[in-house]
C-alpha positions in Angstrom: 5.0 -38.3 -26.4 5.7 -34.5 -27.5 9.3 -32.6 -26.7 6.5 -30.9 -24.1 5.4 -34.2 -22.8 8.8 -35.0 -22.0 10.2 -32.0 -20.2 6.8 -31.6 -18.6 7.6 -35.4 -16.8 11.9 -34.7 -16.3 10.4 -31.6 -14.0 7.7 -32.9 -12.0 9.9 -35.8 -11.3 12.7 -33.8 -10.2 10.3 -31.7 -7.9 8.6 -34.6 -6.7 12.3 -36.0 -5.8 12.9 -32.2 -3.9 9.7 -32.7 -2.3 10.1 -36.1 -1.1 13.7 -35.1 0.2 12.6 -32.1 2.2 9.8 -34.5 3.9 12.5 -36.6 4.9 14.2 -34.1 6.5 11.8 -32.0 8.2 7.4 -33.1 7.4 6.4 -29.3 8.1 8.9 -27.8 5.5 7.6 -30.3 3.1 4.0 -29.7 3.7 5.0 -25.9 3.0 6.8 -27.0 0.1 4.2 -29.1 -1.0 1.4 -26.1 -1.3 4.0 -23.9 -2.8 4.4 -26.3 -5.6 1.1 -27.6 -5.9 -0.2 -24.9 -8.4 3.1 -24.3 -10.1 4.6 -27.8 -10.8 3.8 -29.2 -14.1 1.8 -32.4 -15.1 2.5 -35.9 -15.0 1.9 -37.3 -18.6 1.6 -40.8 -19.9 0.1 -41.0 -23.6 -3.6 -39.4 -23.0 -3.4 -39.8 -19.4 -2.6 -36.4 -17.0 -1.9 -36.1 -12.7 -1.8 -33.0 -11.7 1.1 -32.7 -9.8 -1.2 -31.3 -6.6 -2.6 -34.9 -7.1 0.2 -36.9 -7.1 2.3 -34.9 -4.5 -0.9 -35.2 -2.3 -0.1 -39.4 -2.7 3.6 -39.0 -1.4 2.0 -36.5 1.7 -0.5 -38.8 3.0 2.2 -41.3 2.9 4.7 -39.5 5.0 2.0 -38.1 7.1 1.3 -42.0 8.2 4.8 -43.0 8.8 5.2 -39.8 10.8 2.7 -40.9 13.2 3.8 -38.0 15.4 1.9 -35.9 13.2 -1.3 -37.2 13.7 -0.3 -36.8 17.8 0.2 -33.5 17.4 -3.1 -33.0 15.7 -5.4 -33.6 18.5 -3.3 -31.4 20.4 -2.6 -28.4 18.7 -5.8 -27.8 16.2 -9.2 -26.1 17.7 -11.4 -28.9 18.3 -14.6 -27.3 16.9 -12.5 -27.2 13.7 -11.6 -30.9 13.9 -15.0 -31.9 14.5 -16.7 -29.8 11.0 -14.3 -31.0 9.3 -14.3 -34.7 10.0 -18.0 -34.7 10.5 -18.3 -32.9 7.0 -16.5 -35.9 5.2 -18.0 -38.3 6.9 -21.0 -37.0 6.1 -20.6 -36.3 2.8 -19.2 -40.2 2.5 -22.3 -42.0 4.4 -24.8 -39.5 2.1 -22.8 -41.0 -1.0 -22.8 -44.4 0.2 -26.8 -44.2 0.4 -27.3 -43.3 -2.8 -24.7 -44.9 -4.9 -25.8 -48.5 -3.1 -30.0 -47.8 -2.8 -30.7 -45.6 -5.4 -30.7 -47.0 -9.2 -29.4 -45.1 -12.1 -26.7 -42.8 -10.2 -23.5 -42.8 -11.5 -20.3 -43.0 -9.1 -17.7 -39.9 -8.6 -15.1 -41.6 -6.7 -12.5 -38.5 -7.5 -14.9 -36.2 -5.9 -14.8 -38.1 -2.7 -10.9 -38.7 -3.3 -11.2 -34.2 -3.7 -13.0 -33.3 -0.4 -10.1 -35.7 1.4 -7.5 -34.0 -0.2 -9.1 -30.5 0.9 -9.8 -31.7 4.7 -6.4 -33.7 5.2 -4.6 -31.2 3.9 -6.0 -28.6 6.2 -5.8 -31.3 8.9 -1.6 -31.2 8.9 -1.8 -28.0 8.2 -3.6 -27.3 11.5 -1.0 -29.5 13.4 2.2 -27.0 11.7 0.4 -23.4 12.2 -0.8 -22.7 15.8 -0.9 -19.3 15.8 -1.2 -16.0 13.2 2.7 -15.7 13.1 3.0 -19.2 11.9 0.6 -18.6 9.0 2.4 -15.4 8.3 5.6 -17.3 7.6 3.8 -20.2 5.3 1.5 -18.2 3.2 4.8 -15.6 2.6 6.5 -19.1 1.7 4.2 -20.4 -0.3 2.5 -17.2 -2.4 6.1 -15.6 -2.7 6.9 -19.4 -4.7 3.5 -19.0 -6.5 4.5 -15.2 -7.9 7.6 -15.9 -8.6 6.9 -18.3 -10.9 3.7 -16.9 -12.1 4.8 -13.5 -13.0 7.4 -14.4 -15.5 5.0 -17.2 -17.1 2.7 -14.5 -17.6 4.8 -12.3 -19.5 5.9 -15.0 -21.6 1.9 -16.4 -22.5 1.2 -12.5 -23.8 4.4 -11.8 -25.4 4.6 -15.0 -27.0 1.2 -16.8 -28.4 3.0 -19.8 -29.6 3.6 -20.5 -25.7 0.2 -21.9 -25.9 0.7 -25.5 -26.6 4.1 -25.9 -24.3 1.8 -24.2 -21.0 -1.4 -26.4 -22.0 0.8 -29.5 -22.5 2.7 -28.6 -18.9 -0.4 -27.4 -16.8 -3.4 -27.8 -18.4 -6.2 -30.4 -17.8 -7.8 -32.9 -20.4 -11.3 -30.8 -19.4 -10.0 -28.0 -19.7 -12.3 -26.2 -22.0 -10.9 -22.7 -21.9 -7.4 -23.4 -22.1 -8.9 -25.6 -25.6 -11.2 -22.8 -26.7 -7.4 -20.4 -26.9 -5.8 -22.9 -28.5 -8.2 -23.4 -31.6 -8.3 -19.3 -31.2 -4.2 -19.6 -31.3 -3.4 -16.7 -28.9 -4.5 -15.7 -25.3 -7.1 -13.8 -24.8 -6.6 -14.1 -20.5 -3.6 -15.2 -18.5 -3.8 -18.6 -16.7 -0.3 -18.8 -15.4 1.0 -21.8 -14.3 -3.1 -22.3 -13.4 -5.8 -24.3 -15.6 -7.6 -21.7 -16.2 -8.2 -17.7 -15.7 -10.8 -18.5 -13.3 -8.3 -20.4 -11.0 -5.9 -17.7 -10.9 -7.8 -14.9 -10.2 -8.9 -16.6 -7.2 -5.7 -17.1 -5.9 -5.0 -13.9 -6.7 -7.2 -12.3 -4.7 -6.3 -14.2 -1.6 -2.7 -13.1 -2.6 -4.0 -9.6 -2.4 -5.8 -9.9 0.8 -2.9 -12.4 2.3 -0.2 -9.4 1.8 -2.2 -6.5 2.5 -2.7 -7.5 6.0 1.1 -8.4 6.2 2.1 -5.2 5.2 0.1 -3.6 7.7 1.9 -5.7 10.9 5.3 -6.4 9.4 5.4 -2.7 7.2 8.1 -4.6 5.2 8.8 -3.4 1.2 9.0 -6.8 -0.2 5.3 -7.3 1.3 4.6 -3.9 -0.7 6.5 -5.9 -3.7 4.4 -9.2 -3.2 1.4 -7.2 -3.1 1.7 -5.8 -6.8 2.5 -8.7 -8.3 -0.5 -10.4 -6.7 -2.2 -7.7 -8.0 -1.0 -8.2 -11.6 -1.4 -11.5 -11.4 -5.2 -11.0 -11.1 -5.6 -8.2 -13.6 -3.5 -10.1 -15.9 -5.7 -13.2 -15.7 -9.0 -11.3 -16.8 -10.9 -13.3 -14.5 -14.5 -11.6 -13.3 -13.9 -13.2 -9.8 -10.9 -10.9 -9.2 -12.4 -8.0 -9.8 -16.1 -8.5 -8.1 -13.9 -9.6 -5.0 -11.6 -6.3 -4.9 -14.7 -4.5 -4.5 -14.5 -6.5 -0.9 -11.1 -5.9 -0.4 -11.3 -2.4 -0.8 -14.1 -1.8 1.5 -12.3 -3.7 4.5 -9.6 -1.6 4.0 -10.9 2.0 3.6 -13.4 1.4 6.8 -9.9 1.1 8.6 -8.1 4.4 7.2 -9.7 6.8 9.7 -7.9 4.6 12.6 -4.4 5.9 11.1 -3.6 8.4 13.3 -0.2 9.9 13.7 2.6 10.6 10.8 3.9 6.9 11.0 0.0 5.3 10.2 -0.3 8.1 7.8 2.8 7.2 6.3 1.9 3.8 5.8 -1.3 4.6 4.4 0.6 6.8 1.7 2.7 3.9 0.4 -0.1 1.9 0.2 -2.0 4.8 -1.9 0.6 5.2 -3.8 1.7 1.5 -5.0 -2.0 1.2 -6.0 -2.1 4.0 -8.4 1.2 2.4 -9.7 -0.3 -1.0 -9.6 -3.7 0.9 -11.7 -1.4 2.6 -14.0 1.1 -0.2 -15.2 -2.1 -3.0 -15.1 -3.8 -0.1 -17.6 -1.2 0.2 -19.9 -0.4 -3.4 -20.1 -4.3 -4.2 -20.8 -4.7 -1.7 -23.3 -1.4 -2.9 -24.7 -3.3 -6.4 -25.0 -6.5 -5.2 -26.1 -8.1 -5.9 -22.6 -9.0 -2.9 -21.2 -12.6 -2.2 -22.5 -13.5 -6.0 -20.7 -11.6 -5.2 -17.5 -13.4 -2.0 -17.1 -16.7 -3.1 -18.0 -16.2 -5.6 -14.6 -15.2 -2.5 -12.5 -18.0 -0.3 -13.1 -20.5 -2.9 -13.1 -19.5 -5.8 -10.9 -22.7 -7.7 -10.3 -22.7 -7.9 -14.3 -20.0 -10.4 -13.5 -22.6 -12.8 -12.6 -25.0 -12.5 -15.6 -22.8 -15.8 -17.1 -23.9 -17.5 -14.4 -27.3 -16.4 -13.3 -28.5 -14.5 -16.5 -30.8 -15.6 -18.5 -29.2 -18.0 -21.0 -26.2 -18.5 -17.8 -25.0 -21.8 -16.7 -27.2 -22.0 -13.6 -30.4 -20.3 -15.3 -30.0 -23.0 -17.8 -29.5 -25.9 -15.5 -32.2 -28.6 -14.6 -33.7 -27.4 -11.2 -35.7 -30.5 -10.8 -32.6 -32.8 -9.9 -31.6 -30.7 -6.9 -35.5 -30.7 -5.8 -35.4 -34.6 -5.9 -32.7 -34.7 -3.1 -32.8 -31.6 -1.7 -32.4 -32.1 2.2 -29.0 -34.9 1.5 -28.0 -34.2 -2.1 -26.4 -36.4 -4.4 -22.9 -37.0 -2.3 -20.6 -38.5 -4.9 -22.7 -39.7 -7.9 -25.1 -37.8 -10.2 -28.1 -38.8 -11.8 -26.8 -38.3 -15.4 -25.0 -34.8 -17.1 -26.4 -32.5 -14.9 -24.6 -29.4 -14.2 -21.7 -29.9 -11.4 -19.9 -26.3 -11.4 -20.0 -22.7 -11.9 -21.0 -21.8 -8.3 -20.1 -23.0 -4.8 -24.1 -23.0 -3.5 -25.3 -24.8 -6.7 -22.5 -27.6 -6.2 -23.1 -27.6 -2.8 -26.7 -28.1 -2.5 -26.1 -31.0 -5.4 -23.9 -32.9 -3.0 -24.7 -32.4 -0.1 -28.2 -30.6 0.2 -29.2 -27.9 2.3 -28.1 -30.1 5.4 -24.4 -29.6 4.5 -24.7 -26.3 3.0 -26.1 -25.1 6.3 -23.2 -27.1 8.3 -20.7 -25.4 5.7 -21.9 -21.9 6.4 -22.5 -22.6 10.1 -18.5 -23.5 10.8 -17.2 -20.2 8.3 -19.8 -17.7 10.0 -18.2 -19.1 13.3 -15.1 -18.5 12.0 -16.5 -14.8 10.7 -18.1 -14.0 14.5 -14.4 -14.9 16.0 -13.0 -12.9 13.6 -14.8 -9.7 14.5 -14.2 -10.5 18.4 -10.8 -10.7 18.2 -10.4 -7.7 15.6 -9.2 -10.3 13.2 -9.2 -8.4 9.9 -8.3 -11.3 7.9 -9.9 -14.0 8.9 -13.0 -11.4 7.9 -11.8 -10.9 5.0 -11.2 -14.7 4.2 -14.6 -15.3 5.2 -16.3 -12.8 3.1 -14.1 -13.5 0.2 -15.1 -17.1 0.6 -18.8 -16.1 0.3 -18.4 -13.6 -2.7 -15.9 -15.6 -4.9 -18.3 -18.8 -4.3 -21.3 -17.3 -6.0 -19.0 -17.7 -9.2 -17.0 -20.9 -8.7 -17.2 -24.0 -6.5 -14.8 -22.9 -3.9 -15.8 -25.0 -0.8 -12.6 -27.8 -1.5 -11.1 -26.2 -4.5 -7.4 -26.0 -3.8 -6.5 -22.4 -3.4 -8.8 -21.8 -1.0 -6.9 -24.4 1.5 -4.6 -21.8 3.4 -7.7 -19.7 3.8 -10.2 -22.1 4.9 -7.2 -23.8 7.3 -7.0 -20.1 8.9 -10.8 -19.2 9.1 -11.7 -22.5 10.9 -8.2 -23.9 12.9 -5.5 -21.0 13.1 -5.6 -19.3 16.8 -5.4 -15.5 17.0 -2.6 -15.2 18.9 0.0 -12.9 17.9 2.9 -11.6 19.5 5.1 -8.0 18.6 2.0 -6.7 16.8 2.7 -2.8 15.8 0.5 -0.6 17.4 -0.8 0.8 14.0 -1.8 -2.5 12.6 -3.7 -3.5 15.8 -6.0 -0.2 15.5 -6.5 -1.1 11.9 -7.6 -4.2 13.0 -9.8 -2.7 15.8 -12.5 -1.3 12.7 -13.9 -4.5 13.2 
């Protein structure tokens, strides 16, 4: 095992020691701690074997969450119970469809780690569900848990463009044995995007831009400057990372919010629309300089004038899904596949392709159905971002398979469980919301 091997195992043990310490104490700070350290604790390594540490943290979760029977009490009492319904109804649909095929259907090959993925997603917004019963609540977690995520992503940055030879320490410490683009940089032997404490650009670009959606809303009620703070490092976070997704999903971002500016009336909303204006043309300037710095400015711009050119990697001619054999997803196409695939067929690159694979149009039209409910609630109750959730959810989907990728657990938890109450809302942020 390498120097990196080693120091990579000392810290994940450690946190993984912290973690189960702090679920010992108190089960919701530890389920906050765990999502804060999910995507910035290092590996597990032993020889050619890699857990993520999201993985194996998950393990010592579901433990606790079944000696703290309590938990599970408080479940049934606290969640929305069209929320708890999708969502178990999903998995267990998505189990009985895989079930079917894997037992009656010759030639399939088993994915028991996708079925082992879409628990983690739904269990995890399970507890989450029983911790956050209001907006307030979520306030306080996602500020928790993003603030740990940019903290530690923002120096690890720096350090992956200012120093190439960082390359094999971060792959060895968060990267994945399938990770092709971390791979591709290494036989390159510098970075040509950022991928943070992340396993891949891809990945943190889209949490990124829930960062960016997370504290722009925050700002708005709380009108705090370390939400302002938050905010551009979210920001260069996702410009940093180079990822398409980011910039396709500003485009959304900044539409939700411009609708809202002619509902800032007065010399305090005005106010707070100026400090937004202005930390975006500093967040523009310094992300310019440091791309051109790094040679990335010509790409970066190329995304922002033309952002549907994003998907031409994907849907183009010669893309991953142009490419991929049709005929397999016609063969099942009500069901899908559930957890097994007929043989190296295509399983990525966009959350409607995936979707349809595994669980046809039946759960594709279930999926939609609960975050369109979530969308229609949203608008009701002037819920700005929940809408924005939703719609980012949508967008970012058409370029990765988002529907139980990890970073889009607080949002998906909020969209389909999280009530809207709120209390000492500022008159100014609940007229923003009212655009909707």
């Amino acid at each position: 095992m390498t120097v990196y091997g080693m120091v990579s195992n000392i810290l994940a043990v450690c946190l993984l020691t912290v973690l189960v310490l702090t679920l010992l104490k108190s089960f919701a700070d530890g389920l906050k701690l765990y999502l804060a350290l999910a995507y910035t604790a290092p590996c597990l390594i032993s020889g050619t074997f890699r857990i993520s540490f999201e993985t194996a943290s998950f393990l010592v979760l579901f433990l606790f969450s079944i000696l703290k029977s309590g938990w599970v009490i408080r479940l049934r009492k606290d969640h929305r119970f069209w929320g708890m319904c999708f969502a178990a109804g999903w998995f267990i649909f998505f189990v009985v469809v895989s079930f079917v095929n894997i037992c009656l259907v010759p030639g399939l090959r088993a994915r028991p780690a996708r079925v082992f993925g879409l628990f983690r997603f739904i269990y995890t917004q399970l507890l989450l569900a029983g911790a956050i019963k209001n907006r307030e609540d979520f306030f306080r977690t996602g500020t928790f848990v993003y603030r740990t995520f940019l903290m530690v992503n923002v120096p690890v940055l720096a350090s992956q463009y200012v120093l190439p030879s960082s390359l094999a320490c971060y792959y060895t410490l968060f990267g994945r044995a399938d990770s092709s683009a971390y791979l591709n940089e290494i036989k390159i032997g510098f970075y040509t995007r950022g991928y943070g404490t992340t396993y891949s650009p891809t990945a943190l670009g889209i949490v990124s831009v829930f960062i960016t959606a997370f504290f722009i809303v925050k700002y708005l009620h709380d009108r705090r400057r370390e939400d302002i703070c938050l905010l551009a490092a979210g920001v260069m976070t996702g410009v940093l990372s180079g990822s398409k997704m980011f910039v396709f999903s500003l485009v959304i971002i900044c539409g939700i919010c411009l609708a809202g500016i002619p509902l800032f009336k007065g010399p305090q909303g005005l106010r707070q629309m100026i400090k937004l204006a202005v930390a975006g043309i500093c967040m523009l300037a310094v992300s310019i300089m440091v791309l051109a710095y790094f040679s990335q400015l010509d790409r970066i711009l190329s995304y922002v004038t033309n952002p549907l050119e994003n998907l031409k990697s994907r849907y183009g001619a010669g893309g991953s899904i142009y490419s991929a054999d049709k005929s397999v997803l016609l063969d099942k196409l009500f069901f899908g596949y559930g957890a097994s695939v007929r043989g190296m067929e295509l399983i990525g690159d966009s959350m409607y392709y995936v979707m349809i694979h595994d669980m046809g149009i039946t759960g594709t039209v279930l999926y939609a159905t609960a975050l369109l409910a979530g969308l229609i609630q949203g608008l009701r109750t002037k819920d700005v971002l929940k809408v924005l959730y939703v719609l980012l959810i949508f967008g970012m989907g058409a370029g990765d398979p988002l529907y139980f990728a990890f970073p889009a657990v607080l949002p998906t938890c909020y969209v389909l469980f999280v009530k809207n109450q709120m209390t000492g809302g500022r008159e100014n942020a609940d007229k923003w919301m009212e655009v909707l």
